[in-house]
Backbone as CSV, one residue per row, in Angstrom:
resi,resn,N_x,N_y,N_z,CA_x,CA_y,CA_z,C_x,C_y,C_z
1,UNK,33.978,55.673,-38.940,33.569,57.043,-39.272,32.309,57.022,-40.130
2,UNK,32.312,55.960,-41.439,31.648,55.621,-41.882,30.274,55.291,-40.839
3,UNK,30.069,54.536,-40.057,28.991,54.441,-38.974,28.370,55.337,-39.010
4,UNK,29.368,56.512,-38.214,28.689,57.417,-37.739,28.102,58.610,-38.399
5,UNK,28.842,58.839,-39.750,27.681,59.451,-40.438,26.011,58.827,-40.618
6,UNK,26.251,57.378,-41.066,25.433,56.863,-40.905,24.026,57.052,-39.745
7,UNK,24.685,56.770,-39.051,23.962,57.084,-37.261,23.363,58.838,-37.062
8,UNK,24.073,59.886,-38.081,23.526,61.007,-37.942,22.738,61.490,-39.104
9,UNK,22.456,60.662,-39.607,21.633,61.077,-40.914,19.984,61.517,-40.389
10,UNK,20.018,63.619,-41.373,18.752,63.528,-40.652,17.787,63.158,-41.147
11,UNK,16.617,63.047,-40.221,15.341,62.906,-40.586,14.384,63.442,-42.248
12,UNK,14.194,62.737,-43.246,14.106,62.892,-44.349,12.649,62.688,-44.625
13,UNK,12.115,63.434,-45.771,10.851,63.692,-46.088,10.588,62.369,-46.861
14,UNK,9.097,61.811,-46.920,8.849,60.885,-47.725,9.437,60.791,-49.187
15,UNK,8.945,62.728,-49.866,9.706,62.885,-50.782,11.077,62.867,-51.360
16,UNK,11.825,63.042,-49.964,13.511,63.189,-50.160,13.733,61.554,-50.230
17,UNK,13.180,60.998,-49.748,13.574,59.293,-49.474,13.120,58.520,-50.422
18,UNK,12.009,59.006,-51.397,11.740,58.622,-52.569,12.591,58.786,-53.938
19,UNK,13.407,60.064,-53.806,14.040,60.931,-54.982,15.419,59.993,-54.098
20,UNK,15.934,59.601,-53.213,17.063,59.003,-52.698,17.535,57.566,-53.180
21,UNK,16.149,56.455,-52.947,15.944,55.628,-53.894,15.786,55.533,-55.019
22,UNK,15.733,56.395,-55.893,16.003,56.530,-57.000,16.866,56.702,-57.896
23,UNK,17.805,57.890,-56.929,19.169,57.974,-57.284,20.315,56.884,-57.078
24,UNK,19.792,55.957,-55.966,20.499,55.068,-55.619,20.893,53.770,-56.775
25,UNK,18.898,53.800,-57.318,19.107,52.705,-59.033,20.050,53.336,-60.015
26,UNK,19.384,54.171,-60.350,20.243,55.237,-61.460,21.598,54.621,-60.810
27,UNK,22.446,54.805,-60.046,23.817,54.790,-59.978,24.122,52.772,-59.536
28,UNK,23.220,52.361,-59.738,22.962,50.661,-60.030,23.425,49.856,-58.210
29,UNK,22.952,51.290,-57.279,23.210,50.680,-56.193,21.815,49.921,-55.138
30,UNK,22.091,49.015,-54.636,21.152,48.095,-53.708,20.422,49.326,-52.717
31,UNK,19.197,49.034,-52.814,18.313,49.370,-51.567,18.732,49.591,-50.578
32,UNK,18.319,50.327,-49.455,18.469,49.880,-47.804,17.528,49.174,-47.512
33,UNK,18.606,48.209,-46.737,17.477,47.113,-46.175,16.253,47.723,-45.224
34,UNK,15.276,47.603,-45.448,14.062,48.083,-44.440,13.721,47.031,-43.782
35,UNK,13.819,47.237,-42.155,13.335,46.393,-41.221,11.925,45.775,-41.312
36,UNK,11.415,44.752,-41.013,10.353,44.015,-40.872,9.425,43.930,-39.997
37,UNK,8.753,44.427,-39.345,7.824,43.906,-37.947,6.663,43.135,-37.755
38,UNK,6.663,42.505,-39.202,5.305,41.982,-39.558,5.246,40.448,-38.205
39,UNK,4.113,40.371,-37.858,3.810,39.081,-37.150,4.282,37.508,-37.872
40,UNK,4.196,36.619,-37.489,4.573,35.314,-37.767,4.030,34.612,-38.815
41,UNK,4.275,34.093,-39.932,3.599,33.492,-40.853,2.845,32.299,-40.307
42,UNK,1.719,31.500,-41.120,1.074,30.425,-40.456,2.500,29.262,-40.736
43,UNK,3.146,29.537,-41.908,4.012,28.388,-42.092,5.113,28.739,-40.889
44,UNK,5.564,29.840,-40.696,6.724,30.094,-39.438,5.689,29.361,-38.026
45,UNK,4.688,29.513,-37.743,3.881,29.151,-36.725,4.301,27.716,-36.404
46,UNK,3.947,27.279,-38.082,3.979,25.730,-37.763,4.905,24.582,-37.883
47,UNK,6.191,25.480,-38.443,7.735,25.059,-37.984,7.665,25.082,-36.660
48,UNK,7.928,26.436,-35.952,8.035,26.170,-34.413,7.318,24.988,-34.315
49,UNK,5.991,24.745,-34.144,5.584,23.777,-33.481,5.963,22.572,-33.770
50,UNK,6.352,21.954,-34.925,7.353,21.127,-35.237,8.225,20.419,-34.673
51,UNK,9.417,22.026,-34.505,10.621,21.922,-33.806,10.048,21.483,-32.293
52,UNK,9.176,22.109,-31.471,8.735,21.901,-30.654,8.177,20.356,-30.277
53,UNK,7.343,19.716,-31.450,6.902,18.463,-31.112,8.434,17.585,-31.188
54,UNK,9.443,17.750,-32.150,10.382,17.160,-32.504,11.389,16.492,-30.879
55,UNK,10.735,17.999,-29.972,11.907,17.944,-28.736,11.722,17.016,-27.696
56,UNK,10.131,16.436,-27.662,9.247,15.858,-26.956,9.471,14.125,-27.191
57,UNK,9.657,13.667,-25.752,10.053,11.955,-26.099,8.840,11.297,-26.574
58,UNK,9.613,10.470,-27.672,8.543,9.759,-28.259,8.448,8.641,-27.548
59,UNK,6.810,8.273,-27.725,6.013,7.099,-26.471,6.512,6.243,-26.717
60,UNK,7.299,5.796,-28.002,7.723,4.396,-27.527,9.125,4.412,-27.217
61,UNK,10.027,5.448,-26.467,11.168,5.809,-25.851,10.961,4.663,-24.577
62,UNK,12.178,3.837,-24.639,12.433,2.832,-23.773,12.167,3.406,-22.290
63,UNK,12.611,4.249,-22.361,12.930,5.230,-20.755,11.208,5.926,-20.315
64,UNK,10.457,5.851,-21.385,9.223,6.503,-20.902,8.150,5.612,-20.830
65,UNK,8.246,4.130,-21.109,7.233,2.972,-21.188,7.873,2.571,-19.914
66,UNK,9.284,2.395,-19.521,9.824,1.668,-17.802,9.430,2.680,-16.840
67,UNK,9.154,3.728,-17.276,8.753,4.999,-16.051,7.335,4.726,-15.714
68,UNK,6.228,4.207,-17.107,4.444,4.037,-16.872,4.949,2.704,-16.182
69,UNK,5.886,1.885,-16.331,5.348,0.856,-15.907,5.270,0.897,-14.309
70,UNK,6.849,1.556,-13.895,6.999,2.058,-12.408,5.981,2.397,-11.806
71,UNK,5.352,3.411,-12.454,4.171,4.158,-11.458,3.139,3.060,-11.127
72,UNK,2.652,2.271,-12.495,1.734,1.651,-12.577,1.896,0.513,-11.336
73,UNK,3.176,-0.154,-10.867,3.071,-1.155,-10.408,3.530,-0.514,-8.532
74,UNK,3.876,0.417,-8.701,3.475,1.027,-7.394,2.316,1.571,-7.136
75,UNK,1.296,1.945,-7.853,-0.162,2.269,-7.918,-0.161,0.905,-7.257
76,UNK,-0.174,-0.273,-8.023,-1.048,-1.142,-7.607,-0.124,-1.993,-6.395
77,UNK,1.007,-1.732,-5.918,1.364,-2.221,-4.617,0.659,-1.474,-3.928
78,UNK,0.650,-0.410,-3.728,-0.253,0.316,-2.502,-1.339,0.078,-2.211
79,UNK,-2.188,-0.625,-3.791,-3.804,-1.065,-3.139,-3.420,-2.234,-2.608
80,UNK,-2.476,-3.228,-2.794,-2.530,-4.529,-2.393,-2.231,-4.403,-0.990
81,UNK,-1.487,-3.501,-0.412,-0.814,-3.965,0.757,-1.746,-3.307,1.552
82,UNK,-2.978,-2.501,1.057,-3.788,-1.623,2.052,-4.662,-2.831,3.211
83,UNK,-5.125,-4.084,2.322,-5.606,-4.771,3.486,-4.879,-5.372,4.614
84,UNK,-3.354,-5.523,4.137,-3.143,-6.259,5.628,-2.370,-4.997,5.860
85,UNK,-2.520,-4.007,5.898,-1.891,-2.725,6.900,-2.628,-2.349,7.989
86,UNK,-4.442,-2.725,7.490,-5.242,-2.486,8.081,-5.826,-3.180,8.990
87,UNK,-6.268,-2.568,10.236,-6.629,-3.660,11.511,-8.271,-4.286,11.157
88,UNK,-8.013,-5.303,11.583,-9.456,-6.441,11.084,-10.569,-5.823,12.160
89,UNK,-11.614,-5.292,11.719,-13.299,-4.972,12.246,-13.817,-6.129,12.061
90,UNK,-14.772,-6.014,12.926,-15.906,-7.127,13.144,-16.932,-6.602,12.352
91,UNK,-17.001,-5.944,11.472,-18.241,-5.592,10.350,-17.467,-6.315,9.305
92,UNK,-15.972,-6.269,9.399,-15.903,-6.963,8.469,-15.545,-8.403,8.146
93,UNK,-14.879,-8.972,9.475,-14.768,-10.141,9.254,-16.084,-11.578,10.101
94,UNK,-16.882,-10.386,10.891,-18.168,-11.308,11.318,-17.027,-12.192,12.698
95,UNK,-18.469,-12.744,13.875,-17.371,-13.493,14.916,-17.695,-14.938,14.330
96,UNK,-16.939,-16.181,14.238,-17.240,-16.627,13.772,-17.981,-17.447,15.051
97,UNK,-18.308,-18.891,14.767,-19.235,-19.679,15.317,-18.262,-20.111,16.635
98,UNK,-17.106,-20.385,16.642,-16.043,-20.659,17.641,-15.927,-19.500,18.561
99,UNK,-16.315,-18.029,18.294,-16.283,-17.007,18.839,-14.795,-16.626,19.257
100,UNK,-13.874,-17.051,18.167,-12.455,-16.678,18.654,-12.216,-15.754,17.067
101,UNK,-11.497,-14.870,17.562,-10.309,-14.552,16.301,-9.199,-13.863,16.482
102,UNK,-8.303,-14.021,15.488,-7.082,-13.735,15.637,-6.382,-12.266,15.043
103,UNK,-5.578,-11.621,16.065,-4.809,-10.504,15.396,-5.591,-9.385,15.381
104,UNK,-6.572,-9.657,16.485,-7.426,-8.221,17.054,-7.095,-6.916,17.938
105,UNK,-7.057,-6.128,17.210,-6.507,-5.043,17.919,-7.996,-4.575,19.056
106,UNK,-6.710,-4.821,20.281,-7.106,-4.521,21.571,-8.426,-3.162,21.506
107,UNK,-9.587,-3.465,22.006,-10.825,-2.015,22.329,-11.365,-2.176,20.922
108,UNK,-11.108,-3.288,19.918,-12.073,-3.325,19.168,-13.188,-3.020,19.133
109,UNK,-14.186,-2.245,18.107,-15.947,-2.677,18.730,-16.801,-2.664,17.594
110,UNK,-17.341,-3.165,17.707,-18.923,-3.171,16.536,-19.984,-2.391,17.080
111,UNK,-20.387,-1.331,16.793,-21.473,-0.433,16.918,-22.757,-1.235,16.606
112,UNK,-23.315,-1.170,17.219,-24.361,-2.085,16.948,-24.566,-2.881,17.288
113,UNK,-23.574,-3.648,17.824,-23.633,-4.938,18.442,-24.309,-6.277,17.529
114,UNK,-24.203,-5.807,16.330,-24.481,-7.178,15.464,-24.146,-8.763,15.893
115,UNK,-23.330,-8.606,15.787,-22.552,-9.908,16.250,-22.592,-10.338,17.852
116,UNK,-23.029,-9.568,18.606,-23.198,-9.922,19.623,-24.480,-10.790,19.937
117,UNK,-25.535,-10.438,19.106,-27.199,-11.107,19.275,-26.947,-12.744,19.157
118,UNK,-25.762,-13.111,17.904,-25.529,-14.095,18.063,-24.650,-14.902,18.899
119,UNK,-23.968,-14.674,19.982,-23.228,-15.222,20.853,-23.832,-16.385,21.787
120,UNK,-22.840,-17.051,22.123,-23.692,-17.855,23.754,-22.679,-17.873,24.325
121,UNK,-22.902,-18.596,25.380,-22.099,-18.476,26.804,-21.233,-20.053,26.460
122,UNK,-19.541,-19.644,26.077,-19.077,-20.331,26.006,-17.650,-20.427,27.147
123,UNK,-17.316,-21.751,27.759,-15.628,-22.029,28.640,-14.854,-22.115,27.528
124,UNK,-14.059,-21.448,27.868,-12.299,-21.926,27.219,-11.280,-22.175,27.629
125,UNK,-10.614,-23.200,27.249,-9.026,-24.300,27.437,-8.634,-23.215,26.385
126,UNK,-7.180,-22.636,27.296,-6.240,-21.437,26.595,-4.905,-22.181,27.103
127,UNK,-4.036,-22.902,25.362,-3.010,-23.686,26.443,-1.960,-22.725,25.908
128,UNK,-0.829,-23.181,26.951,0.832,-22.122,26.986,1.750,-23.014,26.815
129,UNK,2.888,-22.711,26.669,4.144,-23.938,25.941,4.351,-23.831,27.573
130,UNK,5.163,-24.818,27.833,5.874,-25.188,28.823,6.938,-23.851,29.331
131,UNK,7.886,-23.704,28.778,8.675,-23.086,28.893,8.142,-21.384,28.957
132,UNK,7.227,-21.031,28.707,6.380,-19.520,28.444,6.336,-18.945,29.709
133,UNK,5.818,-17.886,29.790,5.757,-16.775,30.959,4.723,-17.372,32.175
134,UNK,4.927,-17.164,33.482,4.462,-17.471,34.510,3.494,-16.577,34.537
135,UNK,3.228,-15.200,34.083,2.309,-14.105,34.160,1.855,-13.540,32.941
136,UNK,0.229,-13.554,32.437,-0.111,-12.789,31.076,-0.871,-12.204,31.806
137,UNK,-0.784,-10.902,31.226,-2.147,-9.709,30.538,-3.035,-10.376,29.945
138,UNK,-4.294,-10.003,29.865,-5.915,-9.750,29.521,-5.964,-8.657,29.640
139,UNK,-7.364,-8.433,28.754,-7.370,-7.462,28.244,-9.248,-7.748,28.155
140,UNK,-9.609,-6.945,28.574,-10.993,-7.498,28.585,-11.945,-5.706,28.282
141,UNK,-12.987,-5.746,27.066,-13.856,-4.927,26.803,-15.120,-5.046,25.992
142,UNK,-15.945,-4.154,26.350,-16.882,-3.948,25.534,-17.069,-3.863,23.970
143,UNK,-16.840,-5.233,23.497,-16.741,-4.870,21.818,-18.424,-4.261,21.235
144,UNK,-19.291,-4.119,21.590,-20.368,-3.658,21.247,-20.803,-1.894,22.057
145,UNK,-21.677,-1.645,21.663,-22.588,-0.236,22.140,-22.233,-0.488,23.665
146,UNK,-21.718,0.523,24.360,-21.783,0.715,25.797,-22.968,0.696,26.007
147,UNK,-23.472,-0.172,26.998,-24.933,0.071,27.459,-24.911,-0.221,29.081
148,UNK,-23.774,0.208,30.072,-24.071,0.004,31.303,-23.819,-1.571,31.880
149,UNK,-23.353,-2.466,31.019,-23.044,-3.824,31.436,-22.322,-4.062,32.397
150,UNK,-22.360,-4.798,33.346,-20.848,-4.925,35.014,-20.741,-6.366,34.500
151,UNK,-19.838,-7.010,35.418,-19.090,-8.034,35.481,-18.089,-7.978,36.371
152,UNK,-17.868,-9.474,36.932,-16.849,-9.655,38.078,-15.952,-10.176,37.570
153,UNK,-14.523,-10.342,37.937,-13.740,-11.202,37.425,-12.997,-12.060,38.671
154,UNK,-12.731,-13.290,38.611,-12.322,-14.010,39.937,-11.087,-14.992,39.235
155,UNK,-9.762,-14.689,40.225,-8.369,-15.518,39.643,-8.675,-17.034,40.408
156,UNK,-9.330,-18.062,40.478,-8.681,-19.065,40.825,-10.032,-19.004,42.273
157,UNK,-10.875,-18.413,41.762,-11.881,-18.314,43.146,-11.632,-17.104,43.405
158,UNK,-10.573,-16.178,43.604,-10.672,-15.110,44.176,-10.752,-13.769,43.488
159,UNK,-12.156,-12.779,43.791,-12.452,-11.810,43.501,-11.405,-10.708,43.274
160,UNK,-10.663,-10.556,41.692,-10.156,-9.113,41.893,-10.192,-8.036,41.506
161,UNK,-11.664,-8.003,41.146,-12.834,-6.811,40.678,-13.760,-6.990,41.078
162,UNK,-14.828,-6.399,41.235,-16.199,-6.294,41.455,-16.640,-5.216,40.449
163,UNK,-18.265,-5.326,40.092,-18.979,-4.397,39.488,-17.924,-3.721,38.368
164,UNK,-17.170,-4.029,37.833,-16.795,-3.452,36.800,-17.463,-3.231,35.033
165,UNK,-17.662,-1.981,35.337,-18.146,-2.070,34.223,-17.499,-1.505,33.053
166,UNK,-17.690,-2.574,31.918,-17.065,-2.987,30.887,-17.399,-1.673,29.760
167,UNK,-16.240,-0.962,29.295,-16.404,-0.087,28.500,-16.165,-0.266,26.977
168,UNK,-16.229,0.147,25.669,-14.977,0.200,24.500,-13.947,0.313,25.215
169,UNK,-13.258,0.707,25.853,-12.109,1.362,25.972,-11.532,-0.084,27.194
170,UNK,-10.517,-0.817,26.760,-10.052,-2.395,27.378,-9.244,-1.689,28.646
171,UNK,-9.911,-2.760,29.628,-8.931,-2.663,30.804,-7.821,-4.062,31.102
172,UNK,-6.607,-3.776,31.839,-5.457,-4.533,31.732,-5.913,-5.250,33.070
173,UNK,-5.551,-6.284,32.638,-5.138,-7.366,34.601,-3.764,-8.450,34.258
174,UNK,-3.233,-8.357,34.840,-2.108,-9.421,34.978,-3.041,-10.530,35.583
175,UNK,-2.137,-11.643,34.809,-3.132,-13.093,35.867,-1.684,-14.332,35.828
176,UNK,-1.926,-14.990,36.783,-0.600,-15.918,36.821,-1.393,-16.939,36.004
177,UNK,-0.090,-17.591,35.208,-0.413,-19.294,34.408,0.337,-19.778,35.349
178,UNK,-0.418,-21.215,35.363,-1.422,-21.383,35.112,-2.606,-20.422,35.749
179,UNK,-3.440,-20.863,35.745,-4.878,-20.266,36.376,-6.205,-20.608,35.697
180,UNK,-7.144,-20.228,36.358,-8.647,-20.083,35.942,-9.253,-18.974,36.001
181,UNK,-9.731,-18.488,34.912,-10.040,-16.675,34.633,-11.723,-17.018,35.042
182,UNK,-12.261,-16.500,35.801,-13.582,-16.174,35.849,-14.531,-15.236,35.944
183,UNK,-15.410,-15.099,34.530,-16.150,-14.122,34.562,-17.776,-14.508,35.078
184,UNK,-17.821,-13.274,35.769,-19.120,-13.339,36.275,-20.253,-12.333,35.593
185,UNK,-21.200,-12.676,35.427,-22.238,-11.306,35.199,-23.123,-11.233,36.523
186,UNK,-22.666,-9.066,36.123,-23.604,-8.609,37.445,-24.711,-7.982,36.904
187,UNK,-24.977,-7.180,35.892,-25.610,-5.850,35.946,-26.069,-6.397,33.897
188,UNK,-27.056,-6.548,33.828,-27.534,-6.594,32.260,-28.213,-5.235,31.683
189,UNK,-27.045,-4.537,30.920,-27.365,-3.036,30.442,-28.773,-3.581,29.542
190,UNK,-28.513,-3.929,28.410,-29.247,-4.217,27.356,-28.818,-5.401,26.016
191,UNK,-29.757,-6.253,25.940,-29.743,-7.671,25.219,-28.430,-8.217,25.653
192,UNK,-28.104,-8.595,26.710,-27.308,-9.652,27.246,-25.729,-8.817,27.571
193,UNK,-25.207,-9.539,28.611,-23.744,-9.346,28.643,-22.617,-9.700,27.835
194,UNK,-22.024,-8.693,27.282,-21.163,-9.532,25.777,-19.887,-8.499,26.383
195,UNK,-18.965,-9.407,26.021,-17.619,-8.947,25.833,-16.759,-9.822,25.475
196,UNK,-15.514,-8.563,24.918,-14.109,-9.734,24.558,-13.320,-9.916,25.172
197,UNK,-12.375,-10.315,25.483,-11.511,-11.290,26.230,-9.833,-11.407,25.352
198,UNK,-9.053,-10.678,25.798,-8.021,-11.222,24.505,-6.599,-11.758,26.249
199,UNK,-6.229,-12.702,26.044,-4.709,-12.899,26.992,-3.673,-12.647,25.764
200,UNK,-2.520,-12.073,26.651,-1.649,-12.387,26.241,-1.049,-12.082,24.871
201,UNK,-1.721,-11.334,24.566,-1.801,-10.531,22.886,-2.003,-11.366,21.979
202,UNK,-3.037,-12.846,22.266,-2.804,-14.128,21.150,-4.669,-13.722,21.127
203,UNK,-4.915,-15.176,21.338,-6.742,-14.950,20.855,-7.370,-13.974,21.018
204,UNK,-8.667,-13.463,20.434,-9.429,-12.549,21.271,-10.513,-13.543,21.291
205,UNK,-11.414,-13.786,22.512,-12.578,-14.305,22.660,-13.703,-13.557,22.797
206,UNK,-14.729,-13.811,22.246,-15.796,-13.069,22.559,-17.072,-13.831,22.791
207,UNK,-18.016,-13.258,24.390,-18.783,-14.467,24.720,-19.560,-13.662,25.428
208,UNK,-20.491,-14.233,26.079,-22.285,-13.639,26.771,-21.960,-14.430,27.914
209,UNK,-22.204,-13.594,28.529,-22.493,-14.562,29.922,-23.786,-13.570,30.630
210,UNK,-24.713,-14.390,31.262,-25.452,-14.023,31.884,-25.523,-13.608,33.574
211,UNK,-26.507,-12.554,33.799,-26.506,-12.114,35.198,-26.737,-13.104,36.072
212,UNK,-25.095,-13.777,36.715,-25.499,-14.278,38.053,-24.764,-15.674,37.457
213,UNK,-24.284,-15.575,36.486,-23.717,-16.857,35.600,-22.570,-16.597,35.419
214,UNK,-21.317,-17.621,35.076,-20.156,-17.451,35.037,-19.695,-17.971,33.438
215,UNK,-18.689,-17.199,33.028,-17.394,-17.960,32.017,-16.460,-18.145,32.480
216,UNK,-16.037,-19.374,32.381,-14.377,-19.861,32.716,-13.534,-20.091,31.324
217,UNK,-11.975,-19.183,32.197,-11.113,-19.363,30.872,-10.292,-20.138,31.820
218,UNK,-9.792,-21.652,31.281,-8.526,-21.955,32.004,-7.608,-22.288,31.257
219,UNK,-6.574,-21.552,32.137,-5.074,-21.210,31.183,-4.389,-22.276,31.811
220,UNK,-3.729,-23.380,30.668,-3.328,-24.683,30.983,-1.837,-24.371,30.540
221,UNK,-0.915,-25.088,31.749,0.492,-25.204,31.371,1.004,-26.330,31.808
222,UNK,1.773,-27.347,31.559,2.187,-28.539,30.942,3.616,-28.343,32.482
């Protein structure tokens, strides 16, 4: 009941609320509490922030030095494993003097044909285990600038292409092992006939042969 008088008390003049507090000492009674709306002190400011830094893990928290280290050492697995994820270019690994290399992804090419200026016209002995497949794939293309180059290819003496001309883009032939792979040059686009040569998804070779001149690959089985 008490409340609610409370709650209906009317609206009072500065003067009535002055002469109210007054009467209130006189009779040795406490103030009404008067509400506050004032903004935040700099010292209230800088408690919160306190409490705030207080909540925050400290750097040398066991759990937050094994978390940098995590990231850190998966950062640096990902650079390590980027080179062998990546397929080997001839800008970057150069052909070498043997003109073979290994683990070449098929239609390789060098723009430019760098590596081609240095080539010559080399035969290759390609040997097979005994026990291995009676029939490989080749894979034969233009690792340099398309420039209109042909070439023949002959199994054992016998023609089973003509005028083909050699693109980036590798064409397939089955060939029986044993055998003798023979390339011929027909047609010289520009600075010599170059191409690669891969059997069997193992070497890739890469070699020049000239118009009207042959490379022999012979595939030896035991």
């Amino acid at each position: 009941m008490d409340q609610e008088k409370e709650n209906k008390k009317p609206n009072l003049s500065q003067e009535e609320l002055r002469r109210a507090e007054i009467d209130r000492k006189v009779r040795g009674l406490a103030p009404e509490p008067v509400q506050s709306f004032d903004r935040p002190t700099k010292q209230q400011k800088s408690l919160e922030k306190e409490e705030l830094t207080s909540q925050r893990i400290p750097e040398n928290n066991p759990l937050l030095i094994n978390s940098k280290k995590l990231i850190l050492v998966m950062i640096l697995a990902g650079f390590i494993s980027i080179p062998f994820l990546r397929v080997p270019s001839l800008d970057q690994l150069k052909i070498p003097k043997s003109q073979i290399l290994e683990n070449v992804k098929v239609g390789i090419n060098e723009h430019g044909g760098g590596g081609a200026a240095e080539l010559r016209s080399i035969d290759f002995n390609i040997n097979f285990e005994k026990d291995s497949t009676s029939e490989a794939n080749i894979f034969v293309w233009d690792f340099a600038d398309e420039d209109g180059d042909e070439i023949e290819i002959l199994i054992n003496g016998t023609s089973i292409v003509q005028d083909l001309q050699i693109k980036n883009e590798a064409k397939l032939f089955k060939i029986p092992v044993p055998s003798v792979v023979e390339v011929k040059g027909i047609k010289d686009g520009v600075g010599g006939i170059s191409y690669a040569i891969q059997i069997q998804g193992k070497s890739t070779y890469f070699n020049l042969v000239e118009p009207g001149k042959i490379n022999k690959y012979t595939l030896v089985k035991p």
